[in-house]
N, C-alpha and C positions, 0 to 999 in steps of 0.2 A: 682261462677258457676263451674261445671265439666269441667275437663280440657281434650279435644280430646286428644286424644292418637297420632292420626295421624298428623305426622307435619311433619316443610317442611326442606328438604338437608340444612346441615350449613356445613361452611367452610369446617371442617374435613372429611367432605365424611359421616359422624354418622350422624345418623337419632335424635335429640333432644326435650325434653321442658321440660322446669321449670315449676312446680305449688308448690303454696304457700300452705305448711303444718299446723300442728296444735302444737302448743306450739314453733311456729321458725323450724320448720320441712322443709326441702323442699326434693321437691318431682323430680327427673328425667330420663327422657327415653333415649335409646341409642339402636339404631341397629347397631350391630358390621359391618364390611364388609362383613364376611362370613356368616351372615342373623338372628344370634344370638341377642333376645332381652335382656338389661336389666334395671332392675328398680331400682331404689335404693331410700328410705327415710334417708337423714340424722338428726338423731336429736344430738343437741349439749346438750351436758352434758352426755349421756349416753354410759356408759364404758362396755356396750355388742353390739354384732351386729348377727344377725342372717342371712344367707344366704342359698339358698333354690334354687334348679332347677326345672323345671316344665314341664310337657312335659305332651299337652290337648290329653290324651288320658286317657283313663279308662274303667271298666269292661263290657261297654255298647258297644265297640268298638272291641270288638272279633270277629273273624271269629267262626264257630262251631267248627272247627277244633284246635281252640286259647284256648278257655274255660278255665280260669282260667290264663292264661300268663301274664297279667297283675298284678295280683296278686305276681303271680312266679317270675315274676322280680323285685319287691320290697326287695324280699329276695335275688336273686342271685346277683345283685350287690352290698351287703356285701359281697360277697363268694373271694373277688377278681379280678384284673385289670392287664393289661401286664405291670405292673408298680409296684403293692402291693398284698399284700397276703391278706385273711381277717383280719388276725392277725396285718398287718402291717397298715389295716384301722383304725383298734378300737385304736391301739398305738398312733395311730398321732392326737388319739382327745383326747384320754383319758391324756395323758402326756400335755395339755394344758388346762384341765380342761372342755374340753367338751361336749356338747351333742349331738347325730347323732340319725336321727328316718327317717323314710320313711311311707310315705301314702300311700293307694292306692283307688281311687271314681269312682264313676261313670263312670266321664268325665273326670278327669284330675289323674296325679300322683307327688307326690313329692317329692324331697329327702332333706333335711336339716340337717345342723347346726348349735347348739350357740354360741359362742366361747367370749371371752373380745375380746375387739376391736383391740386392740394389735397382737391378731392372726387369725383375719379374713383372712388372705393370708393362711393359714393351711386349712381353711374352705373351700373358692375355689379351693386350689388343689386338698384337698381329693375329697369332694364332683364333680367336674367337670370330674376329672379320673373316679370313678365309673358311670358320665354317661356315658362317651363319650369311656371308654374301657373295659366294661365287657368282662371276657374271656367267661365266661357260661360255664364251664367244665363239663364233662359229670355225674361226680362222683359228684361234686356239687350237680346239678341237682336230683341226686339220692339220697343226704341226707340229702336234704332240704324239697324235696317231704314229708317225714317224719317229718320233721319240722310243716311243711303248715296242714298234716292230721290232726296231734295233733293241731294246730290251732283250727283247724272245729271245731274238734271233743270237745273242750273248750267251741268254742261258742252254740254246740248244748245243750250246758248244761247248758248253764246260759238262763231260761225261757224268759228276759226279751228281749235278744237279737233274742231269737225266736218268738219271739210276733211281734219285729218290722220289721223281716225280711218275715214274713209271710204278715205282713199288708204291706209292699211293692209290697210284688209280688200280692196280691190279687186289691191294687188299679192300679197298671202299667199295669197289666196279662201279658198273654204271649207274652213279650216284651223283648229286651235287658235290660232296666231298672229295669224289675220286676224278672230280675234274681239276685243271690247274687254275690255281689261286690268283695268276695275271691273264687267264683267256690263252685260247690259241690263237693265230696270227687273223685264222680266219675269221674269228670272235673279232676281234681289234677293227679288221678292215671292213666289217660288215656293217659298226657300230654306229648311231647316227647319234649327233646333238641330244637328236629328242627322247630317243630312249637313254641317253645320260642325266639328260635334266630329269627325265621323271623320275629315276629311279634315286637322286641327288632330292629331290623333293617328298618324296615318299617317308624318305628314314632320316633323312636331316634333321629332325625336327625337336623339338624341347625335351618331351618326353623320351626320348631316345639320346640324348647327347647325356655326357659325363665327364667333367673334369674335374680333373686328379694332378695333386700339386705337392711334388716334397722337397724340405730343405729347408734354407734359412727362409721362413714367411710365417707369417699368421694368418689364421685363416678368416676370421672377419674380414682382414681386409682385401684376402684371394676372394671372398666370397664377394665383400664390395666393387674390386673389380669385374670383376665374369659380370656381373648386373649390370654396371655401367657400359661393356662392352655389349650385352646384349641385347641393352635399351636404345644403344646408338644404331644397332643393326634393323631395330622395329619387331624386336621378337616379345611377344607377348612378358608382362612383368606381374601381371597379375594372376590370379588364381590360377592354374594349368592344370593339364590332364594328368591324370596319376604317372609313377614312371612306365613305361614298357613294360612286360612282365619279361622275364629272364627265360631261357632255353631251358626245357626242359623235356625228358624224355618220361614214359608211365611205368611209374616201380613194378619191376615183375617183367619187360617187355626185354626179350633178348636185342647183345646188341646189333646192328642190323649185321655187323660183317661176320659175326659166327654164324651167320646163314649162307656165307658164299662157301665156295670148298676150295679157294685157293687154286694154283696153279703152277707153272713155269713160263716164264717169259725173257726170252732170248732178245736182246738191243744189240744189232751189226753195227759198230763202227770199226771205223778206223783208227786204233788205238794204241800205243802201246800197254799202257797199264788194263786190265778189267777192273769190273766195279761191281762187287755179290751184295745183293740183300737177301736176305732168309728173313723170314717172318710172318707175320700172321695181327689179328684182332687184338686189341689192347683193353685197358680201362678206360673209361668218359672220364671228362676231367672231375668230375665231382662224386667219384667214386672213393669211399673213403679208407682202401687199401691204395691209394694215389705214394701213400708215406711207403708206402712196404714196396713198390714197385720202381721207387727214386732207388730204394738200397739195394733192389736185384739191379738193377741198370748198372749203379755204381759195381757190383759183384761181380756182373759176366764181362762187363765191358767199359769200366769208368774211369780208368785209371792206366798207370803204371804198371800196378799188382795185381791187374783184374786179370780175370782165366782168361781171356781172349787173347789182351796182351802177351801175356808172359806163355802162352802154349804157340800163339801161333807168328807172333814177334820173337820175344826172346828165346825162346826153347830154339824155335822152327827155320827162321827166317824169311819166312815165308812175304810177309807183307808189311808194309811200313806205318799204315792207318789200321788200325781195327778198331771198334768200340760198336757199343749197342746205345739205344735210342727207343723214344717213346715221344707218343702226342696222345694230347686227349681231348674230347670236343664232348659237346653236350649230350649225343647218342650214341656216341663211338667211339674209335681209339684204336690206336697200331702199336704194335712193338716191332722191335727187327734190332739184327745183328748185321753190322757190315764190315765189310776187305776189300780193300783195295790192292791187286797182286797182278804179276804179268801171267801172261793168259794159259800159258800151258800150267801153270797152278790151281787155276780154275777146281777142277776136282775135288784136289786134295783139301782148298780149304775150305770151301763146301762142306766137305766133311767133318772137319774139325770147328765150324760154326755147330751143326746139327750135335758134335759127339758133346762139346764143352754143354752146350745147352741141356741137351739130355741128360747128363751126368750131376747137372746141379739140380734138376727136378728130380732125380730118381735115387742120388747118395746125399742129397745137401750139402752142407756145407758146416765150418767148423767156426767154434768160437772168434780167433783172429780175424776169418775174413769177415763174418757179421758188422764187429767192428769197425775195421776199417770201411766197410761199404758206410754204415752211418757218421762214421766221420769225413768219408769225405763228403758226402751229401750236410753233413751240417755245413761244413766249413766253409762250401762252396755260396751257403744260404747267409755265413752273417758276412764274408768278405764280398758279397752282393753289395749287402744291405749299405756300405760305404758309398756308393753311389745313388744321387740322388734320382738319376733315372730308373733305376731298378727298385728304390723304396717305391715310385709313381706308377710304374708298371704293377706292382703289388697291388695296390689301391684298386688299379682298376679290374682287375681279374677277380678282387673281393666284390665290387658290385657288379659287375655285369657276370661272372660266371659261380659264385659260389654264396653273393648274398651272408656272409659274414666277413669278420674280419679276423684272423687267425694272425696273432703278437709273434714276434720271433720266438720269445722265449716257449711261447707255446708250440711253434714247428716245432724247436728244437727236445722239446719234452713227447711229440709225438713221434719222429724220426728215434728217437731215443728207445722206444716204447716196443720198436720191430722186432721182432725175435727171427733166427733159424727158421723156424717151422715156420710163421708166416712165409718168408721167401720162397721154402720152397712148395709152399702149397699154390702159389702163385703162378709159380715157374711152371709145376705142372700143368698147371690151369691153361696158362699161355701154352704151354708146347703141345698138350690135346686139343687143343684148336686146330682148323685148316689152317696148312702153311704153304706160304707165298715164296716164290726165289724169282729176281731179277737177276742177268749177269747181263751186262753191258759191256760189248768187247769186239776184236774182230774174230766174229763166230758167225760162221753160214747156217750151220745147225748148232741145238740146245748141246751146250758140253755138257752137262747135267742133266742126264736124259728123264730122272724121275728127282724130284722136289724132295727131300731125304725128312 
């Protein structure tokens, strides 16, 4: 069964529990005293360990005045700390062989790295100093700004990522969510120091940070690390404020996007390939047909043998990417089906997204393909699980968004558990919702004159 997160005071004054892993994995919690969570998965045998801070905040969590700072600090804590220079960040992974990256979502942000298990202590310090001591320098600030534009200005160019940022914002609308996750340029260039710092100062802080650590380590002594790094940083050690509480939306409230009605939205480029999304409103992440909507993804679109594939790939010829897709956030959630095909195709596969989709909400589906959809959704979850970044990322989506801890073996006994009729009562669910179509192409007018 899922293991509660919340447990009760032991000895130590730490907040703890064990849960049983997967391959001899074990799994445990600890609230520091000064209100700092951490996770740690040990697995024995494995000579990497990845460690990772987190802090549940992300681009949906701006003030107007913030617009893009969440982004902005992804970058600026490489710039340096009252302790290292940026130069003296990258020194102290790279001279041990490691890797450092940072995220930045919706809802939450990340900063990691991998390191052999031998230098996970290199990993905590670096990593815990840049959260806990960015300077934000002003100059920084100024030619990173430059950094960030070129960013955009990347991704306004690669069609595929303007396909799926537009089919965001057209199924969330005029939401936090259905804005872009790095700001627009005018966000970026509008942004000053001060509303970085505040907004770095607001959510930084003890009871909102979380790290999450797997691989070859023990976790006392992860956990005596983080301590020592965050006593050197001046962050409180003693008693602290309860954690954050978690995102949560009020049982019974619809979600917000099955209140918009969808639309069509035509993107002019200069192209030769187009780029379709069809779709509509999803599940929140902690919706607990989450299992049953991993195996309809795998079914219309997750594979090889999935209906998308093989009708409008191999049957068809039509297009050389297809597959369907899902996100889920703490009030919301999308699904979609996409093609990438040249532009006078536009129509036809259109059609053949909306017929394949309809067809498994309204005939289902058969024993074989049940199966294979859970298989490959298992297989995908324990050939994950070899990497110790992805056991870390696990961790942290258990405490910041779902507040237990769910064992591999227990995904895979839930994934197991889906039947037919779950899928397609889903499918349906999704397809009687308002549906969304992007086509990003070179198109004056909608080639898809009504949303099928």
């Amino acid at each position: 069964m899922p293991v509660d997160l919340t447990s009760l005071e032991g000895p130590t004054g730490w907040l703890e529990r064990d849960a049983a892993g997967q391959a001899g994995g074990r799994v445990r919690r600890t609230r520091l005293p000064g209100g700092v969570r951490v996770l740690t998965e040990q697995v024995p045998g494995m000579r990497s360990a990845t460690l990772g801070a987190w802090v549940g905040v992300g681009s949906r969590d701006e003030a107007d005045d913030q617009r893009g700072s969440t982004h902005f600090l992804e970058h600026l804590l490489f710039k340096g700390t009252r302790r290292r220079s940026a130069m003296d960040i990258a020194v102290a992974l790279d001279e041990v062989g490691g890797d450092a990256n940072a995220a930045t979502g919706k809802e939450s942000t990340s900063y990691y790295a991998r390191v052999l298990d031998a230098d996970l202590p290199v990993a905590v310090d670096v990593v815990c100093d840049m959260v806990t001591s960015a300077v934000l320098r002003p100059e920084d600030v100024d030619s990173e700004r430059g950094v960030i534009l070129e960013e955009l200005a990347a991704a306004e160019d690669d069609d595929d990522d303007v396909a799926h940022e537009r089919f965001s914002e057209l199924v969330h609308g005029d939401t936090p969510l259905g804005r872009p996750i790095g700001g627009t340029p005018a966000d970026i260039e509008a942004a000053t120091r001060e509303a970085i710092e505040a907004h770095y100062r607001r959510h930084y802080v003890p009871e909102g940070l979380v790290v999450t650590a797997a691989g070859g380590l023990e976790h006392d002594a992860v956990c005596d690390l983080v301590s020592g790094a965050l006593a050197e940083a001046g962050w409180p050690v003693g008693d602290g404020a309860p954690p954050l509480p978690r995102r949560t939306r009020t049982v019974g409230e619809p979600v917000p996007s099955t209140r918009r009605p969808g639309g069509v939205l035509t993107v002019e480029r200069d192209t030769e390939q187009a780029h379709v999304l069809l779709g509509g409103p999803g599940l929140t992440a902690t919706d607990e047909r989450r299992w049953v909507l991993g195996v309809l993804t795998a079914v219309l679109g997750g594979g090889m043998s999935s209906r998308l594939f093989q009708e409008i790939r191999e049957k068809r010829g039509l297009a050389y990417s297809t597959y369907a897709f899902d996100a889920g956030y703490a009030d919301d959630g999308l699904f979609g089906l996409y093609a990438g095909c040249t532009p006078q195709r536009v129509p036809q596969v259109v059609e053949l997204l909306a017929e394949q989709w309809a067809l498994l909400a309204r005939d289902g589906l058969g024993e074989d393909e049940i199966r294979r959809g859970r298989g490959q959704l298992s297989g995908g979850l324990v050939l994950g699980m070899e990497d110790s970044g992805a056991r870390m990322t696990r961790l942290s989506r258990a405490e910041l968004v779902h507040g237990q801890h769910t064992g591999v073996d227990e995904a895979l006994a839930r994934i197991a558990a889906v039947t037919a009729d779950d899928v397609v009562a889903l499918a349906q669910e999704l397809h009687d919702a308002p549906r969304s179509l992007v086509v990003v192409g070179p198109f004056e007018d909608d080639p898809v004159p009504v949303a099928p």
